[in-house]
C-alpha positions as CSV (number, residue, x, y, z in Angstrom):
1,X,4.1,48.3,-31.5
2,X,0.7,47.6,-33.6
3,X,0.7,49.1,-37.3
4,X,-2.9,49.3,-39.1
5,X,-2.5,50.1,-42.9
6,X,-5.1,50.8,-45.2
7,X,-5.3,52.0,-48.6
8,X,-8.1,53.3,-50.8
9,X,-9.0,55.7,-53.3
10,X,-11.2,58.9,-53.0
11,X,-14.5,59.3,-54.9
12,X,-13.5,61.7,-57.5
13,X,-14.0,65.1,-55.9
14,X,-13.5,63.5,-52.5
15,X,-9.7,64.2,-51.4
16,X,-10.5,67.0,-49.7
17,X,-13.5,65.6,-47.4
18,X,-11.1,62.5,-46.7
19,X,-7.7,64.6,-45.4
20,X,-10.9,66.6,-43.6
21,X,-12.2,63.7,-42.1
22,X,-9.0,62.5,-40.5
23,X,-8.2,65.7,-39.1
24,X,-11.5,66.0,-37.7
25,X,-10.4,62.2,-36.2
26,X,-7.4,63.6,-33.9
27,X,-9.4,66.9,-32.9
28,X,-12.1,64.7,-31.5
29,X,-11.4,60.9,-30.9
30,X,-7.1,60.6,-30.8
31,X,-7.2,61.8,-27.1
32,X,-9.5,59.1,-26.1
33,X,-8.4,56.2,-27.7
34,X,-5.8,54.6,-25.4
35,X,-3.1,53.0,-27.1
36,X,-3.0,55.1,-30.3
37,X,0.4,56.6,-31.2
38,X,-0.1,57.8,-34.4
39,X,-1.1,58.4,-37.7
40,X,-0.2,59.1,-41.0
41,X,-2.2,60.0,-43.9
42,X,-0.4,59.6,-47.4
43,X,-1.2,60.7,-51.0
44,X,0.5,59.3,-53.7
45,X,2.2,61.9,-55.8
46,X,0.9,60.7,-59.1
47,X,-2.3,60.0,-58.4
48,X,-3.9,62.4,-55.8
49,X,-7.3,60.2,-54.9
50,X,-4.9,56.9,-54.5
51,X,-4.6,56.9,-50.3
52,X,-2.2,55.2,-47.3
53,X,-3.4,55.4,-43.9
54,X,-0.5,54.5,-41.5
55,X,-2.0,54.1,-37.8
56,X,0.5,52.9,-34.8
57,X,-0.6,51.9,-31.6
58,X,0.8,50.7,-28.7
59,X,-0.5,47.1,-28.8
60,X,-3.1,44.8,-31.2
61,X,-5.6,45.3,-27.8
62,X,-5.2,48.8,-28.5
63,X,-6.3,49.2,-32.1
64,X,-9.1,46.2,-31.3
65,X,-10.6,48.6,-28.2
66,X,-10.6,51.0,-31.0
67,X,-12.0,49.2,-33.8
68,X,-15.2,48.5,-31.5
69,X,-16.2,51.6,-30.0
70,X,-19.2,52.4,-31.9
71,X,-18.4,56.2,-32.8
72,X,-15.1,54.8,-34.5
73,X,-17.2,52.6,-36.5
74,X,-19.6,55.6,-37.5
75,X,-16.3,56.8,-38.4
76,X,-15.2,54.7,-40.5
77,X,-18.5,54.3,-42.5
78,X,-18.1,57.8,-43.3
79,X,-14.8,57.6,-44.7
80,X,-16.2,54.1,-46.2
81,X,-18.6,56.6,-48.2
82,X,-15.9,58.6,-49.8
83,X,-14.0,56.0,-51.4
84,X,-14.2,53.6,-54.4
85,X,-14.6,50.9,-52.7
86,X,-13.9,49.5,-49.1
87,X,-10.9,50.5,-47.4
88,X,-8.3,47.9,-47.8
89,X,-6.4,47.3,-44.7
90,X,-3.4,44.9,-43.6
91,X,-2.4,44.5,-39.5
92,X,1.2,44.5,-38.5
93,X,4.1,44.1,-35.6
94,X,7.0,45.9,-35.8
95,X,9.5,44.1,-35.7
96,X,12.7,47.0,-36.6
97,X,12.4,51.1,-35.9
98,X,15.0,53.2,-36.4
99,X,15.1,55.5,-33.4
């Protein structure tokens, strides 16, 4: 398994558009994109505009198909716009899952 994480924080007024925009995400792209698992969006409980974006996948080819299809891209520009400052993101393996 592949793990994408990204954090970021929300323009101020923003939350709402961002948890928005990745429902909007699994309504009209999570079907298509082969390899995606899953997703997880996280707000930190002290400071609501502070985000974690947890994606799984089922391999590092799977989240590179996604990361070039050009409507993911537009994608992510749009969330790009509603945060502070570019998304900060981190690739992983897993290497341990409890079942």
């Amino acid at each position: 398994m592949f793990i994408t994480v990204y954090t970021y924080r929300a323009r101020a007024g923003e939350q709402d558009a961002i948890i928005a925009l990745h429902e909007d995400w699994m309504r009209r792209y999570a079907h298509r994109s082969a390899g995606y698992v899953s997703g997880e969006l996280l707000t930190d409980i002290h400071d609501p505009q502070a985000f974690v974006d947890i994606t799984h996948y089922e391999s590092e080819a799977a989240a590179q198909a996604l990361a070039t299809d050009p409507e993911h891209a537009a994608w992510c520009r749009r969330l790009a716009s509603l945060t502070e400052a570019e998304p900060a993101g981190t690739a992983y393996h897993s290497t341990w899952r409890e079942a």
